[in-house]
Every structure is written in C-alpha cells, then in structure tokens.
C-alpha positions in Angstrom: 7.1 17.4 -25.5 10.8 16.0 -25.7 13.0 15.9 -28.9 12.9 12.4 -30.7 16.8 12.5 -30.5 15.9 12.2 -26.6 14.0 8.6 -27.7 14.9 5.1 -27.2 12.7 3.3 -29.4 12.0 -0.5 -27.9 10.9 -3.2 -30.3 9.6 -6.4 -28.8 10.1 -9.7 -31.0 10.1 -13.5 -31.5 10.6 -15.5 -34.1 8.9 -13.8 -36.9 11.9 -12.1 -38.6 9.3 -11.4 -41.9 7.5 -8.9 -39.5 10.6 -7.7 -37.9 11.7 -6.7 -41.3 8.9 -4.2 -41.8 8.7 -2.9 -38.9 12.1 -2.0 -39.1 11.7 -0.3 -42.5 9.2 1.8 -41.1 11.4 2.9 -38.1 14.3 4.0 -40.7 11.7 6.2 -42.9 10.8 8.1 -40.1 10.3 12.0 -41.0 12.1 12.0 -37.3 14.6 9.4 -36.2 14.7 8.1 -32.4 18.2 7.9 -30.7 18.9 4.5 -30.5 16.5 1.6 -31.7 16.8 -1.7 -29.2 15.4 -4.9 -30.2 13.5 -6.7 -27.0 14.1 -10.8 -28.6 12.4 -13.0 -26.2 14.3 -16.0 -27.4 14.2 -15.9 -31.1 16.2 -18.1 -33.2 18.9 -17.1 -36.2 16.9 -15.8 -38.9 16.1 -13.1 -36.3 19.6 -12.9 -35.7 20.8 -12.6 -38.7 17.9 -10.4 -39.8 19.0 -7.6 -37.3 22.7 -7.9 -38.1 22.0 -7.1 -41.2 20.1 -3.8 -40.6 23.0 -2.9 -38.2 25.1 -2.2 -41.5 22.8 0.2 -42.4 20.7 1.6 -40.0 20.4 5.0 -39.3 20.8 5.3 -35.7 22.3 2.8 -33.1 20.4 -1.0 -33.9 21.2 -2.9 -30.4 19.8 -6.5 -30.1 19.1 -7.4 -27.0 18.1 -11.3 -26.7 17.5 -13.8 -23.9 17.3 -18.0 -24.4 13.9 -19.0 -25.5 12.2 -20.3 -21.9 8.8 -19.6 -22.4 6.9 -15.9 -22.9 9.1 -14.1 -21.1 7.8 -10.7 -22.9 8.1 -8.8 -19.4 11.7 -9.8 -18.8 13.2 -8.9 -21.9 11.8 -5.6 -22.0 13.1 -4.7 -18.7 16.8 -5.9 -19.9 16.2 -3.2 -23.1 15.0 -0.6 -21.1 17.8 -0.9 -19.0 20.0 -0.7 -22.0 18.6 2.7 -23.2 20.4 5.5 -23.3 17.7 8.2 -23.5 15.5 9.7 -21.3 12.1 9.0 -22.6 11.2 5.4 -23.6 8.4 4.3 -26.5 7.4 1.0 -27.1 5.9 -1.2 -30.1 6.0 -4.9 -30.7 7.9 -6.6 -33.7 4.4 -6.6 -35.5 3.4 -3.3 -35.7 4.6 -1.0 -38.8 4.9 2.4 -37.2 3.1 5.5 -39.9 6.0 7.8 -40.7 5.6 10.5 -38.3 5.4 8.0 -35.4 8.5 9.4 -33.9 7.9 12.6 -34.3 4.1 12.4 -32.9 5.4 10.5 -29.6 8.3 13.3 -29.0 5.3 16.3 -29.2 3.2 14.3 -26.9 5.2 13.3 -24.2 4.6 15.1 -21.0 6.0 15.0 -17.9 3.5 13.4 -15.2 2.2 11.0 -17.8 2.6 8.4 -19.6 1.2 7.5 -23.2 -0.7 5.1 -24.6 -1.8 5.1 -28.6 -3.7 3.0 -30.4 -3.1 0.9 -34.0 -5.2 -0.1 -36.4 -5.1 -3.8 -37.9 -4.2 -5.2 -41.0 -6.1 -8.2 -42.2 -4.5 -12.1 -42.6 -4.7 -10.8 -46.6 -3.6 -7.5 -46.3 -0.9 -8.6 -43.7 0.1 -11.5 -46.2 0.3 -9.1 -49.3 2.7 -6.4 -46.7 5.4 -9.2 -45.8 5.3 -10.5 -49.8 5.9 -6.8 -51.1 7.5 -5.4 -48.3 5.0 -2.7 -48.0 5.8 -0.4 -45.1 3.3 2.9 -46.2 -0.6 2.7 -45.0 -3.2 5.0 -44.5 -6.8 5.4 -43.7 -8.0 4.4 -47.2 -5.8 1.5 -47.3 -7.5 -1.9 -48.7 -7.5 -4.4 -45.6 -7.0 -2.1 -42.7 -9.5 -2.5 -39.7 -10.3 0.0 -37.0 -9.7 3.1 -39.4 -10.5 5.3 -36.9 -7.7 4.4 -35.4 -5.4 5.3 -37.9 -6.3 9.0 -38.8 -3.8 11.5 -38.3 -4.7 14.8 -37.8 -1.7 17.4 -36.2 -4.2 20.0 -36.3 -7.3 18.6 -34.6 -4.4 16.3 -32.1 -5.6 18.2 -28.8 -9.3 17.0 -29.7 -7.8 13.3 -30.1 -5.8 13.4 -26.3 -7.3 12.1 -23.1 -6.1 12.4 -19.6 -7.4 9.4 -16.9 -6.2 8.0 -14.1 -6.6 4.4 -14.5 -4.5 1.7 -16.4 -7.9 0.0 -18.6 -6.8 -0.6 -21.8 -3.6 -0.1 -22.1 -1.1 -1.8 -24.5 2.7 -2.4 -24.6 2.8 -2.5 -28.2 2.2 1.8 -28.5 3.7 3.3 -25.5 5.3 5.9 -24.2 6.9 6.9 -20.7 10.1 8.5 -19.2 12.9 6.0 -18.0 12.8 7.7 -14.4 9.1 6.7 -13.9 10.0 3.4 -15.4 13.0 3.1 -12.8 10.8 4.4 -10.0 8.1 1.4 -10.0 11.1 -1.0 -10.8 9.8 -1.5 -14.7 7.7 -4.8 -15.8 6.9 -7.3 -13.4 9.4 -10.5 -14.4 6.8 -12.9 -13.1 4.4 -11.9 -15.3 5.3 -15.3 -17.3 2.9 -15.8 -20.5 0.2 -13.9 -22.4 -1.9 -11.1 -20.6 -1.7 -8.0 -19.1 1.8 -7.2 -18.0 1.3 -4.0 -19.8 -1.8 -3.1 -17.9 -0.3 -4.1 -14.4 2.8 -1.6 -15.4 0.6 0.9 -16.6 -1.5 0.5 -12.9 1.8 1.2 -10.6 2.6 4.1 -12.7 -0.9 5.5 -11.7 -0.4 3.8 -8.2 2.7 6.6 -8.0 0.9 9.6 -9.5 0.8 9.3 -13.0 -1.8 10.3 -15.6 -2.6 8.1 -18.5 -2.7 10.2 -21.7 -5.0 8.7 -24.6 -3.7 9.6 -28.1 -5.4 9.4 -31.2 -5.2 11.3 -34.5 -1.3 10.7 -33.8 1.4 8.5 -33.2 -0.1 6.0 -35.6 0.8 2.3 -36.2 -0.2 -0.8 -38.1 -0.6 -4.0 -36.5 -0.1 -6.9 -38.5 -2.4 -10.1 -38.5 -1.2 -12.9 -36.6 -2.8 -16.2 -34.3 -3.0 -15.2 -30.5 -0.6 -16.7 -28.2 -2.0 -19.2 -25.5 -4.0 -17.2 -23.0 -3.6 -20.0 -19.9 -1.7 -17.8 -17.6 -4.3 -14.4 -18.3 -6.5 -15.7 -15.0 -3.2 -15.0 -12.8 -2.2 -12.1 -14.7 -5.6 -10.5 -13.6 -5.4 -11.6 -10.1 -2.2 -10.0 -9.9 -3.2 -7.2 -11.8 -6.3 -6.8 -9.2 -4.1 -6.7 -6.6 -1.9 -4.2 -7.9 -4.9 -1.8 -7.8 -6.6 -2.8 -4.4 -3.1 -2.6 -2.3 -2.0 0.6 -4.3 1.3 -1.3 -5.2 4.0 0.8 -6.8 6.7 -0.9 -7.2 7.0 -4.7 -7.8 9.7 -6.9 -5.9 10.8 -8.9 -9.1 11.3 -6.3 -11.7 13.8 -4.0 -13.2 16.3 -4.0 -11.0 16.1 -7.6 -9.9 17.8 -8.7 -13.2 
C-alpha cells in the first residue's frame, strides 16, 4: 500500500486528442488524486498540444507533457523520458485510450506492494459505445453499461479484492496500459527497452526483467478498474522481433537492458 499522493500517474498518447480528453476527465474525478499526472506523447501533433495546455489551466494536480518528434512507434522511449520525469516514488501506467473508473487511484495506492509489481485488467468499449463516449464526453461506466465487453473485467468489489489478487512469477500477459510499479525497480532494470521500436510486447519484456531481479507479478481484478476505448490495431510487423527479444530476456535471465532508461 502507498498513498496516491505518493503516485505519478503516466498517460501514453498519440494523436488522438478526442480520447485524451476523456481519459483526462476521468483522472481529475478521481475519489483520490495522483501527485503529478505526465503525459507520455510519442510524437503527436497540435491538437494534442493544445488539448493538454488547456487542462493545465485547470487541472488538479501538476499536468506535465512530455513529447518527442514523431519518428515512428517509439512507445518504449517516451515512457522512459516520463518516468524519468516523475517525481514520486510509485509509478502507474494507462494509455491515452483508457478511461480510468473513479477509484482507480485510490485502488492502485491499496494495492501496491513492495516486491511486486501490478498488472490490472480493462474492460472494452465497443466502436458504438466508444463512438457515443467521445460525442458525449462520457467518462462514468460500469458493469451494466450498454457496449462494454469483458464485464468481468470491470467489477469492483473492495470487499471481496483479496479473492480478485494473484501472485506469479512470470511476465504472460502483461499490459502497459494498467500498471503499477515503484520507480526504484523501474531504475534498477534501466526501465523500457528503447529498441523495442513498433507494436508488441515491450510491456511484457519490462515486466520479464522485473521478475529476472526478483519480483512478483500481482494480478488485480475487482479493482483498479479501467475502460478501454475501441480503436484499429497498429501494424504488428515488428511483434516477430519483439518476441525473439522477449525470449531472450527470459532464457539468459536478463535484468537490465543496455539501451534503456538511462541511455536517454
């Protein structure tokens, strides 16, 4: 457990300020507000920009944007320049894309644990339910929602949490875009791997050096809940690499990578 105000919040984006909007929304009705919120743009153009300016005016807590030229999917890079911007000790993650329930926060701070790292789940939105969110600006889901998939990924439950928690020690299934580790174990394995370039798995190869160096992964459900909103898949040409890479990761029992972190 850690306090939220002990929470950088990092939001990965590009180019789709409609999404961005929401997402944002969601982080400032949180029932428990992070320290600092620090946008991860991977190259995104001046609607973005001009988005996130706007919601520094306002914005509850610290809004940083933290952007790098557009040279590709980069998504590995740019999250270890935001992570290196935090301030707090204890880092959660979600992409630009995925409306966080109210209690996010607050459900990431009570499960954080020293020795692990978190990974939650989302449920998604339909291309019609997704549609109807960004024309309304609808930010509040739940489990009987119209147009939500994977409901059972979306229950929240603070009383029947400890039956919703998992610990493993492997990296399967494990996704950037709900997330939750300390900085220090971050810093140890020198963060994302920047060569990582394109769609696939950077989360997972992250997620396999943590457990390289000792860590636990800890499952959450029935918490820390979050709504992903429909969009097409990015090109998958580099995932054969990523998983060679990823592969060897877990053979050699790499921790650390050589291009990471503090290679920027």
């Amino acid at each position: 457990m850690t306090d939220p105000h002990n929470i950088s919040l990092v939001v990965s984006t590009y180019n789709w300020p409609q999404a961005l909007e929401l997402v944002l929304l969601g982080v400032a009705a949180q029932k428990k507000l992070p320290a600092e919120v620090l946008i991860a743009d991977d190259g995104s153009g001046a609607a973005t920009k001009e988005l996130i300016r706007s919601f520094q005016h306002k914005f509850p807590v610290p809004l940083q944007h933290i952007w790098q030229p557009d040279e590709g999917f980069q998504l590995a890079r740019i999250r270890n320049k935001a992570i290196a911007a935090a301030q707090a000790d204890y880092i959660v993650q979600i992409d630009g894309d995925s409306i966080p329930e109210k209690h996010f926060i607050m459900d990431h701070a009570r499960v954080a644990e020293t020795g692990c790292f978190v990974r939650g789940t989302r449920g998604l939105l339909t291309p019609g339910a997704s549609q109807r969110a960004i024309a309304q600006k609808k930010i509040a889901f739940h489990f009987y929602s119209s147009g939500v998939k994977h409901r059972n990924n979306v229950l929240r439950s603070p009383l029947l949490l400890p039956l919703g928690i998992k610990k493993e020690t492997n990296s399967f299934r494990v996704k950037g875009s709900n997330m939750g580790f300390w900085r220090k174990d971050f810093i140890r394995v020198n963060g994302y791997n920047n060569a990582m370039e394109g769609w696939g798995h950077e989360d997972e190869e992250l997620a396999a050096r943590f457990i390289n160096a000792g860590l636990r992964k800890k499952k959450v459900k029935l918490a820390a809940v979050q709504y992903h909103l429909h969009h097409k898949t990015a090109s998958q040409e580099q995932e054969p690499l990523h998983c060679l890479v990823l592969e060897n990761v877990r053979t050699q029992l790499i921790i650390a990578c050589t291009n990471g972190m503090a290679q920027l």
